[in-house]
KOLGU-4560 file (N, C-alpha, C; in nm, 3 decimals, padded with zeros to 5 digits):
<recs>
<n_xx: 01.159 n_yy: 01.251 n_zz: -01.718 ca_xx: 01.184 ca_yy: 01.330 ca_zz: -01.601 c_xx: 01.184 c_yy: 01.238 c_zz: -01.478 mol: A seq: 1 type: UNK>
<n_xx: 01.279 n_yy: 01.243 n_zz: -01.376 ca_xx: 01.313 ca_yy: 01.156 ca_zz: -01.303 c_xx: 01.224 c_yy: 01.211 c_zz: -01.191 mol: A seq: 2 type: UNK>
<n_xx: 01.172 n_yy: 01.119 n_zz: -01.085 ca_xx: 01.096 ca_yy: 01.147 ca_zz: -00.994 c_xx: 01.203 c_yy: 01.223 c_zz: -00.855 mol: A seq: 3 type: UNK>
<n_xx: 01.144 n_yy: 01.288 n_zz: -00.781 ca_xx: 01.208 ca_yy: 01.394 ca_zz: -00.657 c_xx: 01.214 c_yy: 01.267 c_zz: -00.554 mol: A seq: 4 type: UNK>
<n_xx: 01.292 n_yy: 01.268 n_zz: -00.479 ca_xx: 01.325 ca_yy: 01.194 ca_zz: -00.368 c_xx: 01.217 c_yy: 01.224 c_zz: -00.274 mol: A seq: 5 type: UNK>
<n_xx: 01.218 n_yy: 01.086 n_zz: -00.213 ca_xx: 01.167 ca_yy: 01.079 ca_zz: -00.109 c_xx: 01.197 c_yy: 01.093 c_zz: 00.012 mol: A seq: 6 type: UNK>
<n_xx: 01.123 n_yy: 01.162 n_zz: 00.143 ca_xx: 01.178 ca_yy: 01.147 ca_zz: 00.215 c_xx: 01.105 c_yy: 01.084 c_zz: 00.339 mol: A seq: 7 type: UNK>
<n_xx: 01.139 n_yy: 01.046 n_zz: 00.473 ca_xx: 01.084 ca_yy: 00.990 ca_zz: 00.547 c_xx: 01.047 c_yy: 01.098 c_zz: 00.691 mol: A seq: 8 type: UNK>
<n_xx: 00.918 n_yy: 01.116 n_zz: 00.687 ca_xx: 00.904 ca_yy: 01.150 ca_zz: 00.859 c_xx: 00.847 c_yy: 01.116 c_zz: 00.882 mol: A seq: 9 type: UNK>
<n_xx: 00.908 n_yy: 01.075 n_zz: 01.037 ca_xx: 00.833 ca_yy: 00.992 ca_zz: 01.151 c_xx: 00.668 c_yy: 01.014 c_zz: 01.174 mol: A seq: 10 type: UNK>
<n_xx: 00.645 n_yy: 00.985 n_zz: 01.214 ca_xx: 00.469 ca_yy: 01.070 ca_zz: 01.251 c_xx: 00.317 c_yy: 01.059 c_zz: 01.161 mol: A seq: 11 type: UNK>
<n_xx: 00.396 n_yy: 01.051 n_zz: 01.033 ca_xx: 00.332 ca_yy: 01.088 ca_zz: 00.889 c_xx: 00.237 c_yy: 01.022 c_zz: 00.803 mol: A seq: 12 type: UNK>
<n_xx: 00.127 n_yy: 01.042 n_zz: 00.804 ca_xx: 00.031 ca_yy: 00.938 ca_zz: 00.700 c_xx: 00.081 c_yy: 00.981 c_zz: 00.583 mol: A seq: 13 type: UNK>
<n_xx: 00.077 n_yy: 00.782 n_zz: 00.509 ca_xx: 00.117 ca_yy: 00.834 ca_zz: 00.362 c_xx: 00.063 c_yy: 00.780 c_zz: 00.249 mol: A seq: 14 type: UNK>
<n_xx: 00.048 n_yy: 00.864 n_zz: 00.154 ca_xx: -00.058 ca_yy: 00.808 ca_zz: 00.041 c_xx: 00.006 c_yy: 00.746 c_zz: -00.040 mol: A seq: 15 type: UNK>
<n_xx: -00.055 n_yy: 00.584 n_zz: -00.074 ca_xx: 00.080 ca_yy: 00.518 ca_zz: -00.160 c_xx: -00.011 c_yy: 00.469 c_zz: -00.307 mol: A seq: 16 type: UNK>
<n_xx: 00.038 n_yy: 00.471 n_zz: -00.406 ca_xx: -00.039 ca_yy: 00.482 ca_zz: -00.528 c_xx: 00.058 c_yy: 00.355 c_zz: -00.579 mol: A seq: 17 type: UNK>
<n_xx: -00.027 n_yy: 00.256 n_zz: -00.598 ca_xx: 00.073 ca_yy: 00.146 ca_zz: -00.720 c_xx: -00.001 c_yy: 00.120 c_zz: -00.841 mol: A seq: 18 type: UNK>
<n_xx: 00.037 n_yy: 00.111 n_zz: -00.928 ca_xx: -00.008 ca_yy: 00.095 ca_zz: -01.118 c_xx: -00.011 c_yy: -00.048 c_zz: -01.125 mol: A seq: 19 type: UNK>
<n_xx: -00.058 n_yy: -00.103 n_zz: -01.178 ca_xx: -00.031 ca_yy: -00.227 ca_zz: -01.243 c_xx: 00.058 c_yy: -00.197 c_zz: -01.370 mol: A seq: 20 type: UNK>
<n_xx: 00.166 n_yy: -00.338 n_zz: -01.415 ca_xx: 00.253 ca_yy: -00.299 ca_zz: -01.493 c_xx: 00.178 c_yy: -00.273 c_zz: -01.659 mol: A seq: 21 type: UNK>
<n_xx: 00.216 n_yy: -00.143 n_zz: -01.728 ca_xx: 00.147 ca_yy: -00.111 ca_zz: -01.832 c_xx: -00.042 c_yy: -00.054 c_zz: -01.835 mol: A seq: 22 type: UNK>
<n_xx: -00.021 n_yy: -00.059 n_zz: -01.682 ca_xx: -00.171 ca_yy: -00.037 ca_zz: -01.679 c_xx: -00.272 c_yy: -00.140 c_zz: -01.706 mol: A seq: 23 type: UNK>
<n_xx: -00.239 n_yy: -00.229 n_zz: -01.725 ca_xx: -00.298 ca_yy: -00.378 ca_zz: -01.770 c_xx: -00.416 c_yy: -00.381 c_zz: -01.633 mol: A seq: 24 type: UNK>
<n_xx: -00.530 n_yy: -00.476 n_zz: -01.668 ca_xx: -00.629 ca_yy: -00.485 ca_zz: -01.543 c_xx: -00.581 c_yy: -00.596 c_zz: -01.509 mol: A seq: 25 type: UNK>
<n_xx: -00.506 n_yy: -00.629 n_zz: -01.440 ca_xx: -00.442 ca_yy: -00.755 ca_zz: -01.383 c_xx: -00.492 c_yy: -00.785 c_zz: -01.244 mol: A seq: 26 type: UNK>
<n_xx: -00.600 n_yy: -00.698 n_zz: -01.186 ca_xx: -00.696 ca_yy: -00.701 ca_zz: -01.015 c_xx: -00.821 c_yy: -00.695 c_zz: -01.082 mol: A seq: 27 type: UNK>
<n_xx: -00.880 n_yy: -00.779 n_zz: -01.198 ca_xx: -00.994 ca_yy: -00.757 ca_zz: -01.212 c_xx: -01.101 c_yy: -00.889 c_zz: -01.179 mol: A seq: 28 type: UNK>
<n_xx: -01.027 n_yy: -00.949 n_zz: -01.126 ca_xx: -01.122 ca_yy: -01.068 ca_zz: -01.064 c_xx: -01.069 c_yy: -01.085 c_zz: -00.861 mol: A seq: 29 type: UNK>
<n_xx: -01.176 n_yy: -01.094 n_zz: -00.826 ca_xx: -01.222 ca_yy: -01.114 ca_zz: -00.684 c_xx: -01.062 c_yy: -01.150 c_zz: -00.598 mol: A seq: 30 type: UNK>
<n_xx: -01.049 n_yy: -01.296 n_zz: -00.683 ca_xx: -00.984 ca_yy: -01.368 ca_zz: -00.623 c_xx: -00.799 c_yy: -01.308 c_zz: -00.619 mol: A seq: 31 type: UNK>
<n_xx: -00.797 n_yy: -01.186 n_zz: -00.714 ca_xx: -00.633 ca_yy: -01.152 ca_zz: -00.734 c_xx: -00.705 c_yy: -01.025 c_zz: -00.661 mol: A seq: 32 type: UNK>
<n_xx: -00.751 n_yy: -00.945 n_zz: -00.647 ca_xx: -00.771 ca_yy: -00.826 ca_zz: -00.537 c_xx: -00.732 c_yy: -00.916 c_zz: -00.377 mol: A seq: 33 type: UNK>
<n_xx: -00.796 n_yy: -01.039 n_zz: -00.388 ca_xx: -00.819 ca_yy: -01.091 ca_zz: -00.230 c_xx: -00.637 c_yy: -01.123 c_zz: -00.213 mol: A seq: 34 type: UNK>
<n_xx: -00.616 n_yy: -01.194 n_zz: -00.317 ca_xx: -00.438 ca_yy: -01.200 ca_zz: -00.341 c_xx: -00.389 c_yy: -01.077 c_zz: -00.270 mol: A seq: 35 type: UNK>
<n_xx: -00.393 n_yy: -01.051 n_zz: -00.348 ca_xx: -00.294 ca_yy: -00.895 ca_zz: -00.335 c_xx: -00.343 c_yy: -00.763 c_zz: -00.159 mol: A seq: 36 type: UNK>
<n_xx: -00.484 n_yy: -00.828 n_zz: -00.160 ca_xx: -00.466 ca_yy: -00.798 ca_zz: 00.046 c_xx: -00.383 c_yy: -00.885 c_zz: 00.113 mol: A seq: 37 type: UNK>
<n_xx: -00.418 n_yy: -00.965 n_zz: 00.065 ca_xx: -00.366 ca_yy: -01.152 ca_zz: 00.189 c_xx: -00.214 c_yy: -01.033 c_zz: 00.170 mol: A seq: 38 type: UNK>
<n_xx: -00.143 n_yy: -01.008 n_zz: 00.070 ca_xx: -00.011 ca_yy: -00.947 ca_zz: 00.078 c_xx: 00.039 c_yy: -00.826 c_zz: 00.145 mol: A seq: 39 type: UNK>
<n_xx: -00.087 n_yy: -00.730 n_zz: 00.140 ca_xx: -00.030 ca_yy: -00.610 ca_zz: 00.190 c_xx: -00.017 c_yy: -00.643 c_zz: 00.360 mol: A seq: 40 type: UNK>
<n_xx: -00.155 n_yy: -00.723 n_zz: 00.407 ca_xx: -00.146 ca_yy: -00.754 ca_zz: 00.513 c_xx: -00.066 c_yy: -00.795 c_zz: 00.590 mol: A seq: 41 type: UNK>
<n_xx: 00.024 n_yy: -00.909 n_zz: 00.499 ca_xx: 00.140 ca_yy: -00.995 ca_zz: 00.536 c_xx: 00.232 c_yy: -00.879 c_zz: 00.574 mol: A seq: 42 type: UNK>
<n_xx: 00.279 n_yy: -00.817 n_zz: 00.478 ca_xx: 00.356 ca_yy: -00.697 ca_zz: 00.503 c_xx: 00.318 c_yy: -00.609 c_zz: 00.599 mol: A seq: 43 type: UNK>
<n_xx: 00.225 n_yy: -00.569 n_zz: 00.613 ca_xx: 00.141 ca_yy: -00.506 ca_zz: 00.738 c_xx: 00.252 c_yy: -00.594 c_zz: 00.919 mol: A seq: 44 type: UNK>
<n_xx: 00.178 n_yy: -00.707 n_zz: 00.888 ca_xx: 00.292 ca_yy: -00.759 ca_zz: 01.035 c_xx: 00.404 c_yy: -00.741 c_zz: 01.019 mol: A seq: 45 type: UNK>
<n_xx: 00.439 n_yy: -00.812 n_zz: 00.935 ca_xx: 00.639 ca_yy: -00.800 ca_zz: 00.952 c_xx: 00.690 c_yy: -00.645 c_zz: 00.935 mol: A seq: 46 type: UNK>
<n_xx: 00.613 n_yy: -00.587 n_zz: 00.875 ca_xx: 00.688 ca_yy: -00.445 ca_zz: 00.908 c_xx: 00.682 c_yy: -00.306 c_zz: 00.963 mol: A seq: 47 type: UNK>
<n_xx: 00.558 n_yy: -00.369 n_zz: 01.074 ca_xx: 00.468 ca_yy: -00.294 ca_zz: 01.162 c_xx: 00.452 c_yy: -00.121 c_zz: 01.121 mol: A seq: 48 type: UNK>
<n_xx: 00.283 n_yy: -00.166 n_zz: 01.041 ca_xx: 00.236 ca_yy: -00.112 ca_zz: 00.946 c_xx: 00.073 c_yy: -00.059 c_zz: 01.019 mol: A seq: 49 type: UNK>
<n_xx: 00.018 n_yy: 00.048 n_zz: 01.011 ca_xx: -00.075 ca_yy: 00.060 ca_zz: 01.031 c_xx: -00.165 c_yy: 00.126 c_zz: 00.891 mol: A seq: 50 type: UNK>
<n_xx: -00.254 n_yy: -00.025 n_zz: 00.834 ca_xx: -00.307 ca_yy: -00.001 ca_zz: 00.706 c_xx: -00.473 c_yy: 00.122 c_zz: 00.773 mol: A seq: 51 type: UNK>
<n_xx: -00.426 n_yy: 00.260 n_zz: 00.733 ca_xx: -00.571 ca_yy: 00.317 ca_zz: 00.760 c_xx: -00.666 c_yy: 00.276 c_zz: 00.674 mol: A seq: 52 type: UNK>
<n_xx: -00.668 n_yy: 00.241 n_zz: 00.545 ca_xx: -00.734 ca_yy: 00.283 ca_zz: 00.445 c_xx: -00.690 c_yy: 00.212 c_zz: 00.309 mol: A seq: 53 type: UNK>
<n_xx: -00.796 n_yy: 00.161 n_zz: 00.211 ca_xx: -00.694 ca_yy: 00.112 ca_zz: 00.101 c_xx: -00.832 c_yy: 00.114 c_zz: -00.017 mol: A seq: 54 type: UNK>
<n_xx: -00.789 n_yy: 00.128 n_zz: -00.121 ca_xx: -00.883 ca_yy: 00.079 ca_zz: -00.227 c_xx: -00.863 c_yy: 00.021 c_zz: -00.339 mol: A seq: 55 type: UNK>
<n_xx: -00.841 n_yy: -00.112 n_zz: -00.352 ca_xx: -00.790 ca_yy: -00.189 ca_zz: -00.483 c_xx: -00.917 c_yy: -00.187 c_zz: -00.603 mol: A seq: 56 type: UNK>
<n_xx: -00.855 n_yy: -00.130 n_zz: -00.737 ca_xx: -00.940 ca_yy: -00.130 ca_zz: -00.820 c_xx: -00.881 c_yy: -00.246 c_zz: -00.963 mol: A seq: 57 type: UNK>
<n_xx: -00.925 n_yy: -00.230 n_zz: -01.058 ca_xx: -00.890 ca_yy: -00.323 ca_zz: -01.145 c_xx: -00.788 c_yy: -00.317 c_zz: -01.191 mol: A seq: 58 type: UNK>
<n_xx: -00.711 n_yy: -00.181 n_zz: -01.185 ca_xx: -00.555 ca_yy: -00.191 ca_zz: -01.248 c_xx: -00.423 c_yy: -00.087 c_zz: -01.169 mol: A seq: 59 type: UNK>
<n_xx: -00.515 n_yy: -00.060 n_zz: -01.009 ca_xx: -00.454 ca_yy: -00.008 ca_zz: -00.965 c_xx: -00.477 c_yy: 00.094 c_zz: -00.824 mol: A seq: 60 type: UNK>
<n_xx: -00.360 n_yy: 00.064 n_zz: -00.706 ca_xx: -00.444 ca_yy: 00.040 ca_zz: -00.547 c_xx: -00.397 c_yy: 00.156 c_zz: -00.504 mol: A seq: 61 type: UNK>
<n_xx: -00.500 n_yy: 00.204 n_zz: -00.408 ca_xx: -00.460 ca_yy: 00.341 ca_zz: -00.343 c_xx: -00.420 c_yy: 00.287 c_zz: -00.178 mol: A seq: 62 type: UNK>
<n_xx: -00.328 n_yy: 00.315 n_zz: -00.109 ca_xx: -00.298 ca_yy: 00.281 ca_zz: 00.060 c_xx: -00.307 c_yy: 00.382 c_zz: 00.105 mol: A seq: 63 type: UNK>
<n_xx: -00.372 n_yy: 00.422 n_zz: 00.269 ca_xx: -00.319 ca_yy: 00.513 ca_zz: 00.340 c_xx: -00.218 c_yy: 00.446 c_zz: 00.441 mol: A seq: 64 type: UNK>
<n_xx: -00.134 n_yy: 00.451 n_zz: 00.537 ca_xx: -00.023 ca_yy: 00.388 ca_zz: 00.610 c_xx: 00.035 c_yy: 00.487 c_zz: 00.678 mol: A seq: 65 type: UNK>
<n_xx: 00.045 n_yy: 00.424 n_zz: 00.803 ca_xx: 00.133 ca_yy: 00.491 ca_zz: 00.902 c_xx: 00.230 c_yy: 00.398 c_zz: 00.967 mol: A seq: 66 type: UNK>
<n_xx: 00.358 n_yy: 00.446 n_zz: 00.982 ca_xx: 00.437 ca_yy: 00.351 ca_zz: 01.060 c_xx: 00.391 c_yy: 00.369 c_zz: 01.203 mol: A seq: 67 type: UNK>
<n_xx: 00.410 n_yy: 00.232 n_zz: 01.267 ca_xx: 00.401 ca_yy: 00.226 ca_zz: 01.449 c_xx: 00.511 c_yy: 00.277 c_zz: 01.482 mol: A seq: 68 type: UNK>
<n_xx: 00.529 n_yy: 00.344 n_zz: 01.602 ca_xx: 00.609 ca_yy: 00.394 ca_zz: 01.668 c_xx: 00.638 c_yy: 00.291 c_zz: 01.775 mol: A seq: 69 type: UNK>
<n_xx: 00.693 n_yy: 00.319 n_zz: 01.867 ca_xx: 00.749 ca_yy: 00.270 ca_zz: 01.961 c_xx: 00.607 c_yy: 00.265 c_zz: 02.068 mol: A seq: 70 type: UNK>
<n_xx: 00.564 n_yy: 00.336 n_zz: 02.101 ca_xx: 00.505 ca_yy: 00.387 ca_zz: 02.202 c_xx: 00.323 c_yy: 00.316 c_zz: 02.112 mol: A seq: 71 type: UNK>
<n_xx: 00.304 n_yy: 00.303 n_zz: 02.024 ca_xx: 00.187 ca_yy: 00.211 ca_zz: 01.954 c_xx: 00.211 c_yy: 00.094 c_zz: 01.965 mol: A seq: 72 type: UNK>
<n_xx: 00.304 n_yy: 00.018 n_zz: 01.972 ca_xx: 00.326 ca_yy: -00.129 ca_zz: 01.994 c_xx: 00.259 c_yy: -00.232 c_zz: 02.097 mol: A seq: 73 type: UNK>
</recs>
């Protein structure tokens, strides 16, 4: 069953759920959780990101996120 489209509104906190591939614990040491912030973060600047909230576990990260507006900059 194919997933429903997404759509985008402005304004909107959004809950973002990523798996690790197969479910594998591939974030289960310190140093690949710290990885994988150093990244969201990165992404955080370049694509002006406001990270509310996040929780990386051993095989799989929860985000809250809001885009900046114009007027947050």
């Amino acid at each position: 069953m194919s997933r429903a489209n997404r759509h985008y509104l402005p304004g909107h906190i959004w809950h973002i759920t990523h798996r690790c591939h197969q479910r594998k614990f591939l974030l289960k040491f310190a140093r690949d959780r710290r990885s994988y912030l150093d990244w969201i973060f990165e992404a955080k600047k370049r694509l002006g990101l406001w990270v509310l909230d996040y929780v990386v576990t051993s095989n799989h990260v929860h985000l809250l996120i809001k885009l900046k507006t114009l007027a947050e900059t």
